[in-house]
Biotite code that builds the C-alpha atoms (Angstrom):
import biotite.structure as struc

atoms = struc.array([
    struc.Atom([48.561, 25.155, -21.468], chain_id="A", res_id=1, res_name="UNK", atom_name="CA", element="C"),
    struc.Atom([45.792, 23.958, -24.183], chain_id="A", res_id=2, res_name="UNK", atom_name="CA", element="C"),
    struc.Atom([47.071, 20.530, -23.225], chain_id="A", res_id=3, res_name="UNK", atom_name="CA", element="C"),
    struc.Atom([47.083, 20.801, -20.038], chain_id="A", res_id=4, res_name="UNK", atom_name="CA", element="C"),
    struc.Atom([42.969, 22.117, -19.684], chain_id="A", res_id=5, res_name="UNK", atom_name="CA", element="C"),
    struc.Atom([42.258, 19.099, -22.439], chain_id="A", res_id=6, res_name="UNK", atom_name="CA", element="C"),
    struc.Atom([43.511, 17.057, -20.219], chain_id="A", res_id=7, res_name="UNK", atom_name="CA", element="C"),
    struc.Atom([41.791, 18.283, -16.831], chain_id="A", res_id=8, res_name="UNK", atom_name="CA", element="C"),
    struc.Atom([38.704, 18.170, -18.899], chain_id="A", res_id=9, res_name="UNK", atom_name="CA", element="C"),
    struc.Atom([39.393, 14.564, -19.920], chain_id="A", res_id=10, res_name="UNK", atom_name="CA", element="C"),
    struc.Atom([39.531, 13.969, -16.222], chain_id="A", res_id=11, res_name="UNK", atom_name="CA", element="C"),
    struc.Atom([36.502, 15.928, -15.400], chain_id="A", res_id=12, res_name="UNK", atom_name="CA", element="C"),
    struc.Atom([34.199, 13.692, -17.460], chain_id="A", res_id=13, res_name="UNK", atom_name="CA", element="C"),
    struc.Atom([35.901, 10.468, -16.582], chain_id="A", res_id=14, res_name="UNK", atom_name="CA", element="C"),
    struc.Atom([34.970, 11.628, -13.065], chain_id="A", res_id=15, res_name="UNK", atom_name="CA", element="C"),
    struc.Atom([31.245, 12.545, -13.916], chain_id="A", res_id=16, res_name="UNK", atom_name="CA", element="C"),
    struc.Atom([31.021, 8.962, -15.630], chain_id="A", res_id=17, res_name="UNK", atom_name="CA", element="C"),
    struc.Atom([32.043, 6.780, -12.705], chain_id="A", res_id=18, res_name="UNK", atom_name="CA", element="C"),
    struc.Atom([29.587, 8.998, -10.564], chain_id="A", res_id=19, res_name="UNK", atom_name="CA", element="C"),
    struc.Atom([26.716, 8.827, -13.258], chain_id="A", res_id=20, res_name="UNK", atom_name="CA", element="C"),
    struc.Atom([27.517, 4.730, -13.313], chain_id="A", res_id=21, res_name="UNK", atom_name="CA", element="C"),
    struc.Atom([27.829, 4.940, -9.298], chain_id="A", res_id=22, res_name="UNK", atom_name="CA", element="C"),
    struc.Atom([24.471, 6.520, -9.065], chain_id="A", res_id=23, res_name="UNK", atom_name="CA", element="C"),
    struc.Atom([22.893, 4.047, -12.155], chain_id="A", res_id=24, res_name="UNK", atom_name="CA", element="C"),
    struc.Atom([23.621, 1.178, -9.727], chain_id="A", res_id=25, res_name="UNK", atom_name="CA", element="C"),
    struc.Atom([23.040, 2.268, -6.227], chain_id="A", res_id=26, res_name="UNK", atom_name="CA", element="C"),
    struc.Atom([19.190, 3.339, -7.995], chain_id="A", res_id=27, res_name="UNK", atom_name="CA", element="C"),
    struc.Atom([19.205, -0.419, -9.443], chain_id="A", res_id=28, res_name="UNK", atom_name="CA", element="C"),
    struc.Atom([20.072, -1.763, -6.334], chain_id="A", res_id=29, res_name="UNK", atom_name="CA", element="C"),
    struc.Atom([17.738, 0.134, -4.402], chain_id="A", res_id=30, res_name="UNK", atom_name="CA", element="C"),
    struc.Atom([14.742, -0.957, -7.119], chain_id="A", res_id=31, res_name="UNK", atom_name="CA", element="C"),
    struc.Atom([15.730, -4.716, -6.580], chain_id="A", res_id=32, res_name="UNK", atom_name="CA", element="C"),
    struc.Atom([15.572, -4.567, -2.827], chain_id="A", res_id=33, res_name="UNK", atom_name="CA", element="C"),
    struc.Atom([12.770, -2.993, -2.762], chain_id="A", res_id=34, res_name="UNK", atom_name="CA", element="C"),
    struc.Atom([11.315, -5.550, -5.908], chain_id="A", res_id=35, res_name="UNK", atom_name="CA", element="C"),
    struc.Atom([12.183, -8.042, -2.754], chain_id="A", res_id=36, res_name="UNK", atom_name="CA", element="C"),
    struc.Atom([10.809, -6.454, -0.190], chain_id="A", res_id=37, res_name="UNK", atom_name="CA", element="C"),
    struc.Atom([7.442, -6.419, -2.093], chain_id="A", res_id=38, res_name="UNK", atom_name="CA", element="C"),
    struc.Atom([7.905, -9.787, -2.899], chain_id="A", res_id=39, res_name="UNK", atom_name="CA", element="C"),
    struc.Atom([8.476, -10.948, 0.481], chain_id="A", res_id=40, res_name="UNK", atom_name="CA", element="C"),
    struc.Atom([5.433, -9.105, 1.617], chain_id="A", res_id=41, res_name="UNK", atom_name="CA", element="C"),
    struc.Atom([3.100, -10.511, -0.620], chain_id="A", res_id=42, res_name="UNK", atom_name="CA", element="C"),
    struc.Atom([4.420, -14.381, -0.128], chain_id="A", res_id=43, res_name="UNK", atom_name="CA", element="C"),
    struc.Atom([3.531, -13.055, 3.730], chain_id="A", res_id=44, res_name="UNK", atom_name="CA", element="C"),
    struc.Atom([-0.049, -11.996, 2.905], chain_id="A", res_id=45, res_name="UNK", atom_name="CA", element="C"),
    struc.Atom([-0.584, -15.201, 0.710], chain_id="A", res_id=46, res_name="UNK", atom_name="CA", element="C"),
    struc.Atom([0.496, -17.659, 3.816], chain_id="A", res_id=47, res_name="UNK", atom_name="CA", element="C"),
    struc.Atom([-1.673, -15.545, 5.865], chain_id="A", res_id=48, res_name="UNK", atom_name="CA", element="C"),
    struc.Atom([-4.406, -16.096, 3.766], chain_id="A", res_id=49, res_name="UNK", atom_name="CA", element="C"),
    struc.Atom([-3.448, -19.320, 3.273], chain_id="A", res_id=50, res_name="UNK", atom_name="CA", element="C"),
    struc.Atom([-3.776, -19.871, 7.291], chain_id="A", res_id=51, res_name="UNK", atom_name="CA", element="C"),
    struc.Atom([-7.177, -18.119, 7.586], chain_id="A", res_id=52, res_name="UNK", atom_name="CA", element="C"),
    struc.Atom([-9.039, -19.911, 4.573], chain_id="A", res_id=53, res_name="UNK", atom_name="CA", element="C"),
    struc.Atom([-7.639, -23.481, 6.184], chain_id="A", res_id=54, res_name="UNK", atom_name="CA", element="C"),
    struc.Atom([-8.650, -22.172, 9.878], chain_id="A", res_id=55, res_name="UNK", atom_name="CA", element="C"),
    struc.Atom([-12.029, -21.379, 8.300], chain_id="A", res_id=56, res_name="UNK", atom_name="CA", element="C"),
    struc.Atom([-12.796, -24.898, 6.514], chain_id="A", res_id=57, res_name="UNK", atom_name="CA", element="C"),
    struc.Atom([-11.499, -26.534, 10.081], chain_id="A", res_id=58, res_name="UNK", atom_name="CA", element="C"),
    struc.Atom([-14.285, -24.306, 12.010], chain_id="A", res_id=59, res_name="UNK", atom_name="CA", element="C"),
    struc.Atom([-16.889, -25.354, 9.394], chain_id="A", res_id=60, res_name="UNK", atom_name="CA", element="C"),
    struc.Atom([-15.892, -29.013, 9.400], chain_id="A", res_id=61, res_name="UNK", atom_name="CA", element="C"),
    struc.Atom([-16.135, -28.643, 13.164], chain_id="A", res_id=62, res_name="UNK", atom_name="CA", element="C"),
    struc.Atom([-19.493, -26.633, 13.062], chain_id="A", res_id=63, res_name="UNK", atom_name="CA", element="C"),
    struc.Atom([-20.772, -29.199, 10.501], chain_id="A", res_id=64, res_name="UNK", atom_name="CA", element="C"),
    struc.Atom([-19.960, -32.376, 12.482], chain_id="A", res_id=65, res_name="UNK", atom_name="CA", element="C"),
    struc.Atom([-21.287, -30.820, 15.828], chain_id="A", res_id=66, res_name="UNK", atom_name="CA", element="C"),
    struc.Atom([-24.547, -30.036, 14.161], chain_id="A", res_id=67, res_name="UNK", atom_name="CA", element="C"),
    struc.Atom([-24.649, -33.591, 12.510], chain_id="A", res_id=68, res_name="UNK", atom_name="CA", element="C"),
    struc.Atom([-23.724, -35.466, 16.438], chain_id="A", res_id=69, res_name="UNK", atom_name="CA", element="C"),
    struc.Atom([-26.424, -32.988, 17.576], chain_id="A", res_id=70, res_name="UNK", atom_name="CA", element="C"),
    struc.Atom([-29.430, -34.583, 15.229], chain_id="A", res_id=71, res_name="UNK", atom_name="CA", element="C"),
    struc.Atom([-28.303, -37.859, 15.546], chain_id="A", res_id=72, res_name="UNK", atom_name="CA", element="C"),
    struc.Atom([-28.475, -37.585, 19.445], chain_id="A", res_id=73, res_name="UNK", atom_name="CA", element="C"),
    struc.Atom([-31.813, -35.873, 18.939], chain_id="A", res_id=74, res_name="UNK", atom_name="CA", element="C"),
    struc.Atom([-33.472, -38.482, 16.575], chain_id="A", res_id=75, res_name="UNK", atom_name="CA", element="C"),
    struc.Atom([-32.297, -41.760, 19.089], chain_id="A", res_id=76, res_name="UNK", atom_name="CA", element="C"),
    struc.Atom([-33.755, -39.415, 21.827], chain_id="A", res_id=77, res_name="UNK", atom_name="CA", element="C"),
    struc.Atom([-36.988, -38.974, 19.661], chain_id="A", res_id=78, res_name="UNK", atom_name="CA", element="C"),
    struc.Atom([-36.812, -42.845, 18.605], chain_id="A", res_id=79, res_name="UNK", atom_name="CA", element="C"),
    struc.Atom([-36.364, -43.791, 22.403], chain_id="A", res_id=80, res_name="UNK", atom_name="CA", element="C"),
    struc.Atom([-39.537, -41.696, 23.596], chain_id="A", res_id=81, res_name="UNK", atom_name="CA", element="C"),
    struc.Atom([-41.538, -43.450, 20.856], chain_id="A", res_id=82, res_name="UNK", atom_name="CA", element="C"),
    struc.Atom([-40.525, -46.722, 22.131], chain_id="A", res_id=83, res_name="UNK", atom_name="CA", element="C"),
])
C-alpha cells in the first residue's frame, strides 16, 4: 500500500512538472511573439517616418525651386521694363 501511494505521488509531480514546463513555454512563446509584434510595429512607424521626412524635403525642394523660377521671371520682367 506504502508503495503503491509513493508511487501515485511520483506520478503526481511528474505530472505537475510537464504542466509547470508546458506553461514556462507557452508564457515564452507568448513574450517572443509579442517581442515581434513590437518589433514589427516600430520598423512600421520608422518607414512611416521615413516616408513623411522624404515627402517633406520633396515639398521644400519643390517650394524652393518655385520661389527661385518666380524671381528669376520677376527680375527679366523688371530688366525688360528698364530696357
Amino acid at each position: 500500500m506504502q508503495a503503491w501511494k509513493k508511487i501515485e505521488e511520483t506520478k503526481k509531480k511528474a505530472t505537475d512538472i510537464v504542466h509547470v514546463r508546458q506553461r514556462n513555454a507557452d508564457h515564452t512563446s507568448e513574450k517572443m511573439s509579442l517581442a515581434q509584434y513590437r518589433a514589427a510595429e516600430e520598423a512600421a512607424l520608422t518607414n512611416k517616418n521615413l516616408m513623411v521626412r522624404t515627402e517633406q524635403k520633396e515639398a521644400i525642394k519643390s517650394q524652393q525651386m518655385t520661389k527661385h523660377t518666380k524671381n528669376v521671371y520677376d527680375a527679366q520682367n523688371i530688366k525688360g521694363e528698364r530696357n
